[in-house]
PDB file of the backbone (N, CA, C, O) and the ligand in Angstrom, with CONECT records:
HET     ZN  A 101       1
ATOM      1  N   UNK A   1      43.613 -49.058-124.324  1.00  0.00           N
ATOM      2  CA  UNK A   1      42.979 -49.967-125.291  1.00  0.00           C
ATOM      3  C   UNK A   1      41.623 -49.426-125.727  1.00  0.00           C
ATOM      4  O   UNK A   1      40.921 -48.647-125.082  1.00  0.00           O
ATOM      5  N   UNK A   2      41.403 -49.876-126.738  1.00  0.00           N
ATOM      6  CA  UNK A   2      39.945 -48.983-127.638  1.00  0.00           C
ATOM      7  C   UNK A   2      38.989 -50.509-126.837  1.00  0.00           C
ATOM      8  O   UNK A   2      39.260 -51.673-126.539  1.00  0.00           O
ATOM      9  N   UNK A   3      37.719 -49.528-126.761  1.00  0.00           N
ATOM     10  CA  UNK A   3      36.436 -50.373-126.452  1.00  0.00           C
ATOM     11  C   UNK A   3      36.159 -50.840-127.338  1.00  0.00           C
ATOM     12  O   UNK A   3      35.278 -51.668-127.106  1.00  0.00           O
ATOM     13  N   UNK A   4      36.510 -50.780-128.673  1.00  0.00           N
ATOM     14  CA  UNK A   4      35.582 -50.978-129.805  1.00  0.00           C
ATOM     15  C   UNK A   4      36.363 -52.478-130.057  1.00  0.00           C
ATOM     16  O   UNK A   4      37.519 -52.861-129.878  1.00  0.00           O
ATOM     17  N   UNK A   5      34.827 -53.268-130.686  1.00  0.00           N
ATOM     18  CA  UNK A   5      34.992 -54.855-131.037  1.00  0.00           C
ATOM     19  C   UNK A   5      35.751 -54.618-132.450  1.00  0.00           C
ATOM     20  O   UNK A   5      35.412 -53.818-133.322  1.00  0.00           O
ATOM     21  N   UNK A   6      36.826 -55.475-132.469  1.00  0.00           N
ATOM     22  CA  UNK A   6      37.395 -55.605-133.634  1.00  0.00           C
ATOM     23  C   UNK A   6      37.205 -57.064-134.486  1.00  0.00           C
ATOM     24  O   UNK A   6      36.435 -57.937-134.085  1.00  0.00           O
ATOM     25  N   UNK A   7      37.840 -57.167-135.447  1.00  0.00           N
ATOM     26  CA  UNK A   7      38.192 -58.876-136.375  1.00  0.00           C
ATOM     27  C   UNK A   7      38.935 -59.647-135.106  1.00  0.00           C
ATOM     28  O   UNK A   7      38.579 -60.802-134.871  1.00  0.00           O
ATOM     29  N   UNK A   8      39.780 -59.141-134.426  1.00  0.00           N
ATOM     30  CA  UNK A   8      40.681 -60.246-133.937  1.00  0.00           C
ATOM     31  C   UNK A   8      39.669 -61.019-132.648  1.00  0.00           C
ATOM     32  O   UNK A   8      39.579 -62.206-132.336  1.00  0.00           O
ATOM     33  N   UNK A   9      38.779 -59.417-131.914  1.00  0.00           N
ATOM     34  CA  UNK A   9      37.898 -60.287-131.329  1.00  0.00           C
ATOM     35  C   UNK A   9      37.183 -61.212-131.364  1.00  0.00           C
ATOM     36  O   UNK A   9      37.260 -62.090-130.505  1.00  0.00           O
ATOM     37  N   UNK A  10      36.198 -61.263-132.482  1.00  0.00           N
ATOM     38  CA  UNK A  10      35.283 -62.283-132.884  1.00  0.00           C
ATOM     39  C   UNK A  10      36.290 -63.492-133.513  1.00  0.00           C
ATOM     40  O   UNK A  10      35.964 -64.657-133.741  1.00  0.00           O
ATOM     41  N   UNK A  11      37.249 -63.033-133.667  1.00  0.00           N
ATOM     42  CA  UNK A  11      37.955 -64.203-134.337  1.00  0.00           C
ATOM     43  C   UNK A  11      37.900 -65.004-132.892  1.00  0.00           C
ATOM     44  O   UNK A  11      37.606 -66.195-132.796  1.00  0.00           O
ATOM     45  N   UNK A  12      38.193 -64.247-131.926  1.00  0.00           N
ATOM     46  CA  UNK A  12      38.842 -65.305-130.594  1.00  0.00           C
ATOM     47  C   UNK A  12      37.630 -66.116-129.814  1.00  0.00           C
ATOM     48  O   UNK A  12      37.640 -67.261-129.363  1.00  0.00           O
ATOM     49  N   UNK A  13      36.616 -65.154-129.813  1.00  0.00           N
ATOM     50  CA  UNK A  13      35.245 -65.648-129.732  1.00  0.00           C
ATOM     51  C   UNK A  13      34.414 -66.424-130.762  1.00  0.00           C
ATOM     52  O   UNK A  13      33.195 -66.534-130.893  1.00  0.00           O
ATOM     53  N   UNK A  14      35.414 -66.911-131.431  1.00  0.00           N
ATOM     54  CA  UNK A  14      34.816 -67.501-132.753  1.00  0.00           C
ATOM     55  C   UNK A  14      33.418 -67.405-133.133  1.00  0.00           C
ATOM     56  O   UNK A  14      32.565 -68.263-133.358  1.00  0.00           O
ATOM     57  N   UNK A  15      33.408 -66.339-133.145  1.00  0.00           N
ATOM     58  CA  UNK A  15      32.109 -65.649-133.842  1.00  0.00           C
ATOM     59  C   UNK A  15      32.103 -64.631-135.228  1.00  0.00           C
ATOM     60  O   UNK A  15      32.958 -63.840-135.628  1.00  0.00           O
ATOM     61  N   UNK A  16      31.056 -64.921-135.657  1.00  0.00           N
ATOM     62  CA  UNK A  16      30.855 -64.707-137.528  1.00  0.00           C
ATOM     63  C   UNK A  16      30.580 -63.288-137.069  1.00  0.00           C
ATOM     64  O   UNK A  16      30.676 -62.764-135.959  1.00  0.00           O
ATOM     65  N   UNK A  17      30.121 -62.712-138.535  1.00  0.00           N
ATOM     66  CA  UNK A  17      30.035 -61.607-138.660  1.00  0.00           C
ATOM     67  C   UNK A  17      28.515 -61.641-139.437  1.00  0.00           C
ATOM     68  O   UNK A  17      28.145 -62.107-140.515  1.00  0.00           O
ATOM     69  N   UNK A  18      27.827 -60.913-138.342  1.00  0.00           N
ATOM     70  CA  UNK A  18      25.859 -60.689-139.103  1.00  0.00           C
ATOM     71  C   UNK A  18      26.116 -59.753-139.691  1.00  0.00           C
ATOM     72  O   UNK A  18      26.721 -58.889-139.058  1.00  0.00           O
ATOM     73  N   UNK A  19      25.734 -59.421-141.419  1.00  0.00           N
ATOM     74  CA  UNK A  19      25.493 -58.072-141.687  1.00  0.00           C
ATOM     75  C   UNK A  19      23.779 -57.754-142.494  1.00  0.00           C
ATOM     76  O   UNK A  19      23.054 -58.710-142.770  1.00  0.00           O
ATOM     77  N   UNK A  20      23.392 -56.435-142.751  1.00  0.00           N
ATOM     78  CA  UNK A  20      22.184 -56.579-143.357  1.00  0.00           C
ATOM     79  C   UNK A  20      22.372 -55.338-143.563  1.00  0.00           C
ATOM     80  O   UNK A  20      22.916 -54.348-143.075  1.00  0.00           O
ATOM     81  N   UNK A  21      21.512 -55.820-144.784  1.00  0.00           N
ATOM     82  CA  UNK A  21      21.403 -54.372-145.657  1.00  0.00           C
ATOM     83  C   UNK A  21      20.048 -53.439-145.498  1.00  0.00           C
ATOM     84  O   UNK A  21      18.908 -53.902-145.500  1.00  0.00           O
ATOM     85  N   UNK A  22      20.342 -52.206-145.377  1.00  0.00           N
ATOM     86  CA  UNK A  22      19.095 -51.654-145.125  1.00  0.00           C
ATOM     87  C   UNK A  22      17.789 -51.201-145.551  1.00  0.00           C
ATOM     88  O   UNK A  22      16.665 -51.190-145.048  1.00  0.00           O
ATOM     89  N   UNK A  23      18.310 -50.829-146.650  1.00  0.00           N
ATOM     90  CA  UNK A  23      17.648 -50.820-148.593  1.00  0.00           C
ATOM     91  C   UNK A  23      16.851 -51.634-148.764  1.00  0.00           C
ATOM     92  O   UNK A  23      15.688 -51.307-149.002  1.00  0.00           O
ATOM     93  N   UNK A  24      17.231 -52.922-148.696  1.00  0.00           N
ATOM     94  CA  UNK A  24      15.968 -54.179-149.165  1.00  0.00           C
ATOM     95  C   UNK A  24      15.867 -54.876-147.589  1.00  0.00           C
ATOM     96  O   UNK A  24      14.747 -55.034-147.104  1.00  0.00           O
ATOM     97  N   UNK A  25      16.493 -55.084-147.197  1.00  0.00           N
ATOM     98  CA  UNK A  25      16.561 -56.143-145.701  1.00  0.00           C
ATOM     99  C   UNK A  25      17.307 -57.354-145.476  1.00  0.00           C
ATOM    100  O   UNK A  25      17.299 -58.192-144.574  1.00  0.00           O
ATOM    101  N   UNK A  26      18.295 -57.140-147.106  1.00  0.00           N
ATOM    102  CA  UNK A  26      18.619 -58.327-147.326  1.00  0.00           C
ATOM    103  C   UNK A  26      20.001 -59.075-146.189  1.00  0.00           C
ATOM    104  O   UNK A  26      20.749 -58.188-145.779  1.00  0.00           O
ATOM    105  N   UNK A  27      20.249 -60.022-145.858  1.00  0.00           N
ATOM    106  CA  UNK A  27      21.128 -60.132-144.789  1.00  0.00           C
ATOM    107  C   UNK A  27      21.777 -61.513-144.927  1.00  0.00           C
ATOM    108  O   UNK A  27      21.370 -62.419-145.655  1.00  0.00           O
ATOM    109  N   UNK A  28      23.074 -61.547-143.950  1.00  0.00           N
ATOM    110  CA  UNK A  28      24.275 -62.906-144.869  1.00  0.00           C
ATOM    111  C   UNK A  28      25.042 -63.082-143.182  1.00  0.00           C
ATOM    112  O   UNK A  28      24.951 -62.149-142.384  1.00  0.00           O
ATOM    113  N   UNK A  29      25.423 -63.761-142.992  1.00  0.00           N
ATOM    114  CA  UNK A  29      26.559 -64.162-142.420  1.00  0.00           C
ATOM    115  C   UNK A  29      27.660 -63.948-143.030  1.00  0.00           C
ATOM    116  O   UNK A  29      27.587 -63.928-144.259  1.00  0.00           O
ATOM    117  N   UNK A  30      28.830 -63.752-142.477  1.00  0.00           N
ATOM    118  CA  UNK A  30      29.917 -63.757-143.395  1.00  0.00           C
ATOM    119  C   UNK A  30      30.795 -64.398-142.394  1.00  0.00           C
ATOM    120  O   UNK A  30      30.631 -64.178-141.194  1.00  0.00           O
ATOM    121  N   UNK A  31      31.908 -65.339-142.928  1.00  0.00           N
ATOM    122  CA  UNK A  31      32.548 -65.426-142.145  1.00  0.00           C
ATOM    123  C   UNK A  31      33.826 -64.816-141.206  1.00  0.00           C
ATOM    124  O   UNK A  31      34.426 -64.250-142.120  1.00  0.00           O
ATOM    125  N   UNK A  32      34.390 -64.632-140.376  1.00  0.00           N
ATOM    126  CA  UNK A  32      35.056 -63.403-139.394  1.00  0.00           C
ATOM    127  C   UNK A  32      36.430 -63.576-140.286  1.00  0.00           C
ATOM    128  O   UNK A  32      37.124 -62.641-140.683  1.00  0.00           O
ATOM    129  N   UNK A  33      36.688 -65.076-140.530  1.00  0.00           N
ATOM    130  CA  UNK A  33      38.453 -65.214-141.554  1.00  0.00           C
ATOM    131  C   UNK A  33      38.589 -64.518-142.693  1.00  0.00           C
ATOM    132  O   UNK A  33      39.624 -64.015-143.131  1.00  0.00           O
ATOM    133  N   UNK A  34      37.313 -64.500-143.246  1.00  0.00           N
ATOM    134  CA  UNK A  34      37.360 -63.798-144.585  1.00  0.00           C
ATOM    135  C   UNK A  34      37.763 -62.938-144.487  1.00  0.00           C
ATOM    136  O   UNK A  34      38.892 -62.757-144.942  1.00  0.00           O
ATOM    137  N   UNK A  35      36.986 -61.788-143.757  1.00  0.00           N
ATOM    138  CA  UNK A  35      36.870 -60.625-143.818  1.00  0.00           C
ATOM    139  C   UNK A  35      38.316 -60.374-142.900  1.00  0.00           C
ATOM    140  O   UNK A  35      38.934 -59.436-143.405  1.00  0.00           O
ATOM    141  N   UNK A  36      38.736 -60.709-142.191  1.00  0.00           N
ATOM    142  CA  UNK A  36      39.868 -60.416-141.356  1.00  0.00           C
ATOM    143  C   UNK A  36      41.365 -60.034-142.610  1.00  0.00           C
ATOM    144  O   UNK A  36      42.270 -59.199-142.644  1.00  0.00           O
ATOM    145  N   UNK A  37      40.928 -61.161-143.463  1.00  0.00           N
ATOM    146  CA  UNK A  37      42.257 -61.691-144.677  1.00  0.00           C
ATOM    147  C   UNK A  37      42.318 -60.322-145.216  1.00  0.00           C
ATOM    148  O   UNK A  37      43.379 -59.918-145.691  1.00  0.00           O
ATOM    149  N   UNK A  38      40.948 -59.343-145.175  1.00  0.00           N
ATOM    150  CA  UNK A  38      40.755 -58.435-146.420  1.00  0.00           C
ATOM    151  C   UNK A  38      41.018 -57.106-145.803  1.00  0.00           C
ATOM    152  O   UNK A  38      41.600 -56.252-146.473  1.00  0.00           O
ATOM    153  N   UNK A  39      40.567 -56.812-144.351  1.00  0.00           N
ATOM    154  CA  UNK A  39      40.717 -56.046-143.630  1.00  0.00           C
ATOM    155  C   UNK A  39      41.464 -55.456-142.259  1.00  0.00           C
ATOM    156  O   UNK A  39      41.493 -54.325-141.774  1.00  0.00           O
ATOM    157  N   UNK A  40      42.198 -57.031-141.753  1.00  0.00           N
ATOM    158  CA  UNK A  40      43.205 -57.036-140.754  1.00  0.00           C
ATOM    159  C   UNK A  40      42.340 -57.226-139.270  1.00  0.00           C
ATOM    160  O   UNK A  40      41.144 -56.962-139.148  1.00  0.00           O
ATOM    161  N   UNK A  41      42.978 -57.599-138.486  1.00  0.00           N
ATOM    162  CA  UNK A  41      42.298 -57.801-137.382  1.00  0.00           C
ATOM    163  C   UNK A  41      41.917 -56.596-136.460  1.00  0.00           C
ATOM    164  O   UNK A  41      40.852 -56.663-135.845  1.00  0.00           O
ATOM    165  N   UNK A  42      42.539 -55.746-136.356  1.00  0.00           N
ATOM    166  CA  UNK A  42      42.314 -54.652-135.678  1.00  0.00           C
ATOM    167  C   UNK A  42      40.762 -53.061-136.464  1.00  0.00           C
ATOM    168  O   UNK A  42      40.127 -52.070-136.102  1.00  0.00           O
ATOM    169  N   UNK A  43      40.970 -53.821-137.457  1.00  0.00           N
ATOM    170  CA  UNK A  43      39.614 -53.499-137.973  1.00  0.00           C
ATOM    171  C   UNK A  43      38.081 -53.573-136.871  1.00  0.00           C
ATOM    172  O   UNK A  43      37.614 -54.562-136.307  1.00  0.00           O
ATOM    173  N   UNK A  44      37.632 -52.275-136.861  1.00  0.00           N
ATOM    174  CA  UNK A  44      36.365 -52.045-136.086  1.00  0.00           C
ATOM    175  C   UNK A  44      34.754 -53.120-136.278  1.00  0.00           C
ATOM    176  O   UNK A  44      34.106 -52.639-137.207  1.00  0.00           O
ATOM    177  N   UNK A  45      34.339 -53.829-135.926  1.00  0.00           N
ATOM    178  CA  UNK A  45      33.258 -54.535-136.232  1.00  0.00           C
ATOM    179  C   UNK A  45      32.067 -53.819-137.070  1.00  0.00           C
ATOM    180  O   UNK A  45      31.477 -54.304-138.036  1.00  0.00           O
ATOM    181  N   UNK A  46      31.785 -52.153-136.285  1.00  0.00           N
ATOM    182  CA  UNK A  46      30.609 -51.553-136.693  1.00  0.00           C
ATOM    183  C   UNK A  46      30.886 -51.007-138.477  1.00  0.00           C
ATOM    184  O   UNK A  46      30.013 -50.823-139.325  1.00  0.00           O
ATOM    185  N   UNK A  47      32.737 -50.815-138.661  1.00  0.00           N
ATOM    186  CA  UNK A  47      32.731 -49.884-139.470  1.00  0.00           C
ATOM    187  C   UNK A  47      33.012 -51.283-140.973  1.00  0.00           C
ATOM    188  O   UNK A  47      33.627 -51.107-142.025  1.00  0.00           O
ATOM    189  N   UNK A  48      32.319 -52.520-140.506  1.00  0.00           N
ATOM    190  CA  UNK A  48      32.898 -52.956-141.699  1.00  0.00           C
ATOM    191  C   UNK A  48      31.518 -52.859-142.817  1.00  0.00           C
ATOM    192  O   UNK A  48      31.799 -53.230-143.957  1.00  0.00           O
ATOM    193  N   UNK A  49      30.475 -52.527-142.659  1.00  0.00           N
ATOM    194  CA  UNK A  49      29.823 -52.547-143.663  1.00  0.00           C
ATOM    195  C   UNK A  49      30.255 -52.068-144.834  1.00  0.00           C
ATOM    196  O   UNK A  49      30.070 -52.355-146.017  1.00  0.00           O
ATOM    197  N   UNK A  50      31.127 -50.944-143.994  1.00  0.00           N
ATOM    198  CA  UNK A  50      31.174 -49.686-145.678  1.00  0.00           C
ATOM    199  C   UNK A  50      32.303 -50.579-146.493  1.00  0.00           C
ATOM    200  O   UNK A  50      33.081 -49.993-147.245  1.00  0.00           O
ATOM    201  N   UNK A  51      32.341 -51.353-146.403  1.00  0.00           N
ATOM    202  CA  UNK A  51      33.330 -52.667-147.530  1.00  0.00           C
ATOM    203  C   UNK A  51      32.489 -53.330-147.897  1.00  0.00           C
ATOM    204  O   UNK A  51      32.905 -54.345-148.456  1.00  0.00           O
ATOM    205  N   UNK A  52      31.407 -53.233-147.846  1.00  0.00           N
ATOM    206  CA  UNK A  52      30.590 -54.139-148.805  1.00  0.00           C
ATOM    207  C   UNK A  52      29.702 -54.063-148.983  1.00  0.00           C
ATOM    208  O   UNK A  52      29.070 -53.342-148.212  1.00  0.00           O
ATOM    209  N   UNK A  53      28.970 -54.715-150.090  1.00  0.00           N
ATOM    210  CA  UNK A  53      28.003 -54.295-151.204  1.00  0.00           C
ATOM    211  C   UNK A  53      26.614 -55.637-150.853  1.00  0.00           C
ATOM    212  O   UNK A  53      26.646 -56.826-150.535  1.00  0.00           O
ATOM    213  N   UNK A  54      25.493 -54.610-151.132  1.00  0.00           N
ATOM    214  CA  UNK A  54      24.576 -55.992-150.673  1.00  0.00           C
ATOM    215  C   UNK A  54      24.562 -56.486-152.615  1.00  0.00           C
ATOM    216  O   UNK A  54      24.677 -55.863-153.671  1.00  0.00           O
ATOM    217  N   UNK A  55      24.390 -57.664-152.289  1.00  0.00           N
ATOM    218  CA  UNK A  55      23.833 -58.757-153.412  1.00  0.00           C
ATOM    219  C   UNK A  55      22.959 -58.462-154.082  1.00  0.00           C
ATOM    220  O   UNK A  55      23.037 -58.256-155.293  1.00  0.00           O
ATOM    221  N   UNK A  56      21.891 -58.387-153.342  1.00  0.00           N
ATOM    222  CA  UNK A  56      20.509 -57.857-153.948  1.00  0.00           C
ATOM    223  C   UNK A  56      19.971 -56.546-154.366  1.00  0.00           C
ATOM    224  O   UNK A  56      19.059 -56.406-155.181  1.00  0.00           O
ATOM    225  N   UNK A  57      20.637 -55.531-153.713  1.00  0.00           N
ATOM    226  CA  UNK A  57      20.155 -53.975-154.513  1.00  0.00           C
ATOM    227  C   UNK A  57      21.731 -53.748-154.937  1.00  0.00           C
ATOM    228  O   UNK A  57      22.032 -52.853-155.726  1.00  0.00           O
ATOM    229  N   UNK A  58      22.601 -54.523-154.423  1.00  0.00           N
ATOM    230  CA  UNK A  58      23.539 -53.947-155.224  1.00  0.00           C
ATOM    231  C   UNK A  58      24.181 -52.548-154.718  1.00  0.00           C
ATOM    232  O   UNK A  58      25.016 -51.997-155.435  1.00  0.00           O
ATOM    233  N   UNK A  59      23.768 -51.934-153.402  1.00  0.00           N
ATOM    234  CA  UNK A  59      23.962 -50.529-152.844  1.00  0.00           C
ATOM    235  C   UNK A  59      24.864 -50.940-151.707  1.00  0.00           C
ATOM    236  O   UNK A  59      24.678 -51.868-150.919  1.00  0.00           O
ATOM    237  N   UNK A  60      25.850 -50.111-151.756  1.00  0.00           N
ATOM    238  CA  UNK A  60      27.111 -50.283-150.564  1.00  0.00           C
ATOM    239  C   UNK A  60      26.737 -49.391-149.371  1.00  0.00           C
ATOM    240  O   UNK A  60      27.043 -49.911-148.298  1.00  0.00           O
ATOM    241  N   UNK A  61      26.105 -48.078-149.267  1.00  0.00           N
ATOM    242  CA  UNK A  61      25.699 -46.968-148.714  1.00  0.00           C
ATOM    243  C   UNK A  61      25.119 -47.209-147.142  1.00  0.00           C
ATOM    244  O   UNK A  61      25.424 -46.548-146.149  1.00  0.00           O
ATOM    245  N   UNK A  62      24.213 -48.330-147.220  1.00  0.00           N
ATOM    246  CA  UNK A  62      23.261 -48.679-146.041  1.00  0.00           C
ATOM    247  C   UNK A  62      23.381 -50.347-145.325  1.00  0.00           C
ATOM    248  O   UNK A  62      22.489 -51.154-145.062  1.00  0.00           O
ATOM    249  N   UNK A  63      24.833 -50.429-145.163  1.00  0.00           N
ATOM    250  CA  UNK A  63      24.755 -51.874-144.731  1.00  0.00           C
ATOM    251  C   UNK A  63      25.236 -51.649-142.969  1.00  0.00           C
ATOM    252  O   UNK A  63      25.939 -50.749-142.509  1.00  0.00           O
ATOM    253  N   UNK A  64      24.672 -52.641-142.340  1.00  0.00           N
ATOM    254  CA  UNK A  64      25.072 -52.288-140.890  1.00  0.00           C
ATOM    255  C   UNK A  64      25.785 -53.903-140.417  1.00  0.00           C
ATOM    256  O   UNK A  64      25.237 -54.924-140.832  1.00  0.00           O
ATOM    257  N   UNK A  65      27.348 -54.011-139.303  1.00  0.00           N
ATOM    258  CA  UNK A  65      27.501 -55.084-139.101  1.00  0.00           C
ATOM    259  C   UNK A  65      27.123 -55.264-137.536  1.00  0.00           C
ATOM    260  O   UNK A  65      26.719 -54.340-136.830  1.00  0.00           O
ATOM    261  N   UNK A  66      27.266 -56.242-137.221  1.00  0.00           N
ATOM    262  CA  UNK A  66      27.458 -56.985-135.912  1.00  0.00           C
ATOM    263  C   UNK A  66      27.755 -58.116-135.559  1.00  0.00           C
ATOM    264  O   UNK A  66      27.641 -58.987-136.422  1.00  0.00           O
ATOM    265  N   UNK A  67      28.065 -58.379-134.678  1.00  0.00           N
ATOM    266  CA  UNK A  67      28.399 -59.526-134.143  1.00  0.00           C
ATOM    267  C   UNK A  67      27.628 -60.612-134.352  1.00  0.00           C
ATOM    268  O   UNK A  67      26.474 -60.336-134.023  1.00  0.00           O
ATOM    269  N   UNK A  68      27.746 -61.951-134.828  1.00  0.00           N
ATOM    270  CA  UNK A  68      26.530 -63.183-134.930  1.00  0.00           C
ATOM    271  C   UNK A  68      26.519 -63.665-133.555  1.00  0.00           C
ATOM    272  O   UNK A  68      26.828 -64.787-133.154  1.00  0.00           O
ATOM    273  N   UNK A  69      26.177 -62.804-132.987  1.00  0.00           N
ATOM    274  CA  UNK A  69      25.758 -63.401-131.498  1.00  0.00           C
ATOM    275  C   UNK A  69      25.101 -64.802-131.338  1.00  0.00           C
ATOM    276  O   UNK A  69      24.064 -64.974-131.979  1.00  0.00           O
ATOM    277  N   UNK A  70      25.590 -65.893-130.522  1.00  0.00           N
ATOM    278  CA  UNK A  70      24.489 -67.097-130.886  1.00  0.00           C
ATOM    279  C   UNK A  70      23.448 -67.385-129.914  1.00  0.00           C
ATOM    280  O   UNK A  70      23.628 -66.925-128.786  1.00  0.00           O
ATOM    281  N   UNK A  71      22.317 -68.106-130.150  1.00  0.00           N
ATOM    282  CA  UNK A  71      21.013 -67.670-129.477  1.00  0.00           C
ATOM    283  C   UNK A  71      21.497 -68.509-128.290  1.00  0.00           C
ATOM    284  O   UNK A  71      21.785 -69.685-128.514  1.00  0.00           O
ATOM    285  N   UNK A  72      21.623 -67.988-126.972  1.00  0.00           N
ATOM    286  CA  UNK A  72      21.441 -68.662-126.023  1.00  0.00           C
ATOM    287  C   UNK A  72      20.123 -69.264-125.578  1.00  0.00           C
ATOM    288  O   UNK A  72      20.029 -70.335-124.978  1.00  0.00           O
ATOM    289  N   UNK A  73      19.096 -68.469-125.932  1.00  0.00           N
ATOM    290  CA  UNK A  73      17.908 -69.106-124.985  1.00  0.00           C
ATOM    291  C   UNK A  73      17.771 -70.564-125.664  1.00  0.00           C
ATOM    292  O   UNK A  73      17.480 -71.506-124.927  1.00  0.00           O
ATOM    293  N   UNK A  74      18.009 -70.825-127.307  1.00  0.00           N
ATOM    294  CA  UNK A  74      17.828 -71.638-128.386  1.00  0.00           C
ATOM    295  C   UNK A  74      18.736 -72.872-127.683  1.00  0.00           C
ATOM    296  O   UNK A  74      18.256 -73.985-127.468  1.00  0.00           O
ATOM    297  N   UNK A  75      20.308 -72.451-127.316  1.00  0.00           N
ATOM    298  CA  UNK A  75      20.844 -73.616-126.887  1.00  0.00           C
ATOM    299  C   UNK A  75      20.441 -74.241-125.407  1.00  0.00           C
ATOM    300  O   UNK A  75      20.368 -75.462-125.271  1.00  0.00           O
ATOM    301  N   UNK A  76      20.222 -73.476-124.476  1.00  0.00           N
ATOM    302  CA  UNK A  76      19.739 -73.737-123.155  1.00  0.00           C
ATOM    303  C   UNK A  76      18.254 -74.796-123.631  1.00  0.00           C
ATOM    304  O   UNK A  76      18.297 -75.960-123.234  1.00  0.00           O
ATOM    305  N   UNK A  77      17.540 -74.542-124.104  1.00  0.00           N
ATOM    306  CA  UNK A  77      16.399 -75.373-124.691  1.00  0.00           C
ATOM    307  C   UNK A  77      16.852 -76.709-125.085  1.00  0.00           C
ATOM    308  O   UNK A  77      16.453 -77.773-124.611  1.00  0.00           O
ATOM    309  N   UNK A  78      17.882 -76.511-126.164  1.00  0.00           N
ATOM    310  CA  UNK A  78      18.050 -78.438-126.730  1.00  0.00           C
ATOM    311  C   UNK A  78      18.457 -78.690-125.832  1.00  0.00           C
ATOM    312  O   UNK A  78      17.869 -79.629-125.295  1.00  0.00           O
ATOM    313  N   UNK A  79      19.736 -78.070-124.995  1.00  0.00           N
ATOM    314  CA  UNK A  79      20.494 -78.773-123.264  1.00  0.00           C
ATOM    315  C   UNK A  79      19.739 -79.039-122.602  1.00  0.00           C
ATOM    316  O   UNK A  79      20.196 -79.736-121.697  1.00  0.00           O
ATOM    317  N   UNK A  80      18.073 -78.752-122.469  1.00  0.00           N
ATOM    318  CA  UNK A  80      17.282 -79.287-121.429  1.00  0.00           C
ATOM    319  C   UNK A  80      16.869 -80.633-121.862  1.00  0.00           C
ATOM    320  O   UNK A  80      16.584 -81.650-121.230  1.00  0.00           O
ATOM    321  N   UNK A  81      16.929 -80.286-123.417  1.00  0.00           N
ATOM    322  CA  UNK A  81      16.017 -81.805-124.085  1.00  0.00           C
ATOM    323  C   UNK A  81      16.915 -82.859-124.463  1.00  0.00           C
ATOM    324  O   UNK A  81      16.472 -83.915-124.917  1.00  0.00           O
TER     325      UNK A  81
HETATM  326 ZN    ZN A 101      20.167 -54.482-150.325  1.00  0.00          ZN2+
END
């Protein structure tokens, strides 16, 4: 089995997809279904930038993805309060 995080993972971890562009800084959530519909599940997490285009400069060249990791320290905080 490949180490590498795919669509089907984050799908199961129901987790989004962070991307940002490097050019301006500009950055989106996307959601993991979308992109799964367009690219299949076995699709690599790191390699999905090069499918897409930032909004704002408009440049496909410099986008990086990852995982929308969610803030634990953020939820441990309201669970205290
Ligand atoms: Zn940009």
């Amino acid at each position: 089995m490949s180490a590498k995080v795919t669509l089907r993972d984050l799908l199961n971890e129901k987790l989004d997809i962070f991307c940002w562009c490097h050019n301006c800084g500009h950055n989106k959530v996307i959601e993991t279904i979308k992109v799964l519909n367009k690219l299949g599940p076995y699709y690599p997490i790191p390699e999905i930038g090069r499918n897409l285009r930032c909004r704002k400069c408009n440049k496909t060249d410099n986008i990086s993805t990852r995982p929308n990791w969610p803030d634990h320290k953020g939820q441990l905080t309201r669970h205290m309060m």
